[in-house]
Phi, psi and omega in degrees: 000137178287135179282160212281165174246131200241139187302146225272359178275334183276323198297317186283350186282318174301320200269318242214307172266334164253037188255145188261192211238152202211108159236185185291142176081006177302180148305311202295317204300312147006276223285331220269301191293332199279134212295331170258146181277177183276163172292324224245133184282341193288354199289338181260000200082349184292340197243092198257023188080167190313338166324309191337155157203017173213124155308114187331139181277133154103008190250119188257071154345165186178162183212176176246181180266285178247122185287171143297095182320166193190077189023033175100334155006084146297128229237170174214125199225125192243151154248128166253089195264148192292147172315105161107002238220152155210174187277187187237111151004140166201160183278321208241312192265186173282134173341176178234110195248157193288163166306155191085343181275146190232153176242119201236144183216109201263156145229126214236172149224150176247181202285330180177119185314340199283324186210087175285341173281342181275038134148169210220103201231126192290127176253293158223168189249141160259128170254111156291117190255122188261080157264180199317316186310334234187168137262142156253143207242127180216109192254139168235147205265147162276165179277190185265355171229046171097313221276351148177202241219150173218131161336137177219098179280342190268347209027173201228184167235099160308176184216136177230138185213137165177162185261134199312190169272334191282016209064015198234131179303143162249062192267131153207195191239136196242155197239105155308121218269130175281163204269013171299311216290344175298305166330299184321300190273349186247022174282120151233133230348083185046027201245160133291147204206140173282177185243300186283330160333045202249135168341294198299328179290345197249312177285119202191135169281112185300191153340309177284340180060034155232147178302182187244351189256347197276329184304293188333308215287303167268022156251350159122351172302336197221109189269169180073320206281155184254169176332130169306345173289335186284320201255155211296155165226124171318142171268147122346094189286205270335321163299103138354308164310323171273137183299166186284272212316308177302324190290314195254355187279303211297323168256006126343288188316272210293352198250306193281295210283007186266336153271337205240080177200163202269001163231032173267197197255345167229058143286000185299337207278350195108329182285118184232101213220041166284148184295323147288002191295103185292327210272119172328304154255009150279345155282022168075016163304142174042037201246160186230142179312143162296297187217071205266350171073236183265346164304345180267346181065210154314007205256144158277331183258146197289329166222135191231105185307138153088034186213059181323304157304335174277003198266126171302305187313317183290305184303338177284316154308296183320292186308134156274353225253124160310118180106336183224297199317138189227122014275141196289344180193112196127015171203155206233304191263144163314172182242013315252280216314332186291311164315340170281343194246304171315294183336304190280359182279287205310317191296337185275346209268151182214000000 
């Protein structure tokens, strides 16, 4: 049975107004260190059901400049840092956040993209977890009628349905990731590692029209970091204003580069696509695959400027087909506007 779809004033009141305050010696900091995780997601406290109606002291919202696609996924995003605790600044990389921090991420669909506020229906909350060892990756499914969320470490397959901005039904099985395939994408030189939490992904003016790293900075979360005016910032795909170039590199970065990096999970291929990769083939110009298998089709190369079609990378990016579609996991649907965008990057290249 499909779960009920709940108006998007109750869903941000769940996501946002019931997450509980996680200080040292709390339950919830319990539950975060402990070597078996709880069944039950309400087991660590953050979530004290739809009822919430004030915001937790100590629960932070946070958004990226360009999310991760995730099949059309709205996505809702939190830092819980232990009481009295900040993450440590980095130019590049993700912070460096203390034991205890849990990093939570829901994904929701709405009933139709045409009018995304008329309701928001939970599929699973993701944790990033700060032990002592580590970080740990925990996905939890919600049940049907909302009221909270259960470990699935085997991960599960859901059926999702909704109607697009053009009007037209969407039905698929949307995958809850088990937790080798969590490993898969967050591996850096094999440890888990969060992906988006990076300077450039954060500095950005929210919603609110305030940055969000200048908040970070004077509550007291972020040691070390210089003026936000100092630090690198992610382009927008979307926004227009911003160079082809700027656009498609930056999703790269965030879609691409957590494996397809020289301490990722596909350095072997060679392919390196960080927002800082200088070297021409190793961002894959004229560079020919290692091991792309029938991913490459016909093409030799992986991007060959000024030849969008002759390219793997586009094609691959392109592809729904299991075994060729890139990125291999965390996604069921095309991206069209992302493909639009790689096209017009490759076509500029000369």
């Amino acid at each position: 049975m499909l779960a009920r779809f709940l108006p998007i004033s109750t869903l941000i009141g769940l996501l946002v107004a019931s997450l509980l305050p996680i200080e040292a010696g709390a339950a919830g900091l319990a539950a975060i260190l402990a070597d078996k995780p709880p069944k039950l997601l309400s087991e660590f406290g953050f979530f004290s059901g739809p009822s919430a109606n004030e915001v937790a002291k100590g629960v932070v919202s946070y958004d990226l400049v360009t999310p991760l696609f995730s099949d059309n996924a709205v996505k809702f995003r939190y830092v819980v840092l232990p009481d009295g605790k900040a993450a440590r600044y980095d130019a590049d990389e993700v912070f460096d956040f203390p034991v205890g921090t849990v990093l939570i991420k829901s994904f929701t669909f709405p009933a139709d993209f045409r009018e995304p506020d008329s309701g928001l229906k939970l599929i699973e909350t993701r944790l990033l977890l700060r032990q002592e060892a580590g970080w740990v990756a925990l996905a939890y499914v919600w049940n049907d009628d909302q009221s909270d969320a259960e470990l699935k470490v085997a991960g599960k397959r859901l059926p999702v349905s909704f109607i697009d901005k053009g009007g037209n039904p969407v039905s698929f099985e949307y995958a809850v990731p088990n937790r080798n395939q969590c490993k898969g994408c967050h591996a850096i030189n094999g440890e888990i590692s969060p992906i988006g939490p990076k300077a450039r992904n954060l500095n950005h003016t929210n919603h609110s029209g305030v940055n969000q790293l200048e908040t970070w900075i004077a509550n007291g979360m972020l040691d070390a970091a210089p003026d936000v005016a100092d630090m690198p910032a992610a382009a927008d795909w979307l926004d227009e204003s911003q160079t082809v170039e700027m656009r498609a590199r930056t999703w790269l970065d965030v879609n691409c580069a957590h494996c397809h990096r020289r301490e990722g999970a596909a350095s072997n291929s060679g392919l390196f696509l960080t927002f800082g990769e200088s070297e021409p083939v190793a961002l894959g110009i004229l560079k020919r695959p290692v091991a792309a298998g029938r991913g490459a089709g016909n093409a030799e190369y992986d991007i060959v400027p000024g030849k969008p079609d002759a390219s793997i990378l586009l094609n691959r990016v392109a592809s729904v087909e299991p075994g060729v579609m890139m990125p291999e996991l965390g996604r069921n649907l095309g991206d069209p506007g992302a493909v639009a965008l790689l096209r017009a990057w490759i076509l500029s290249l000369r």
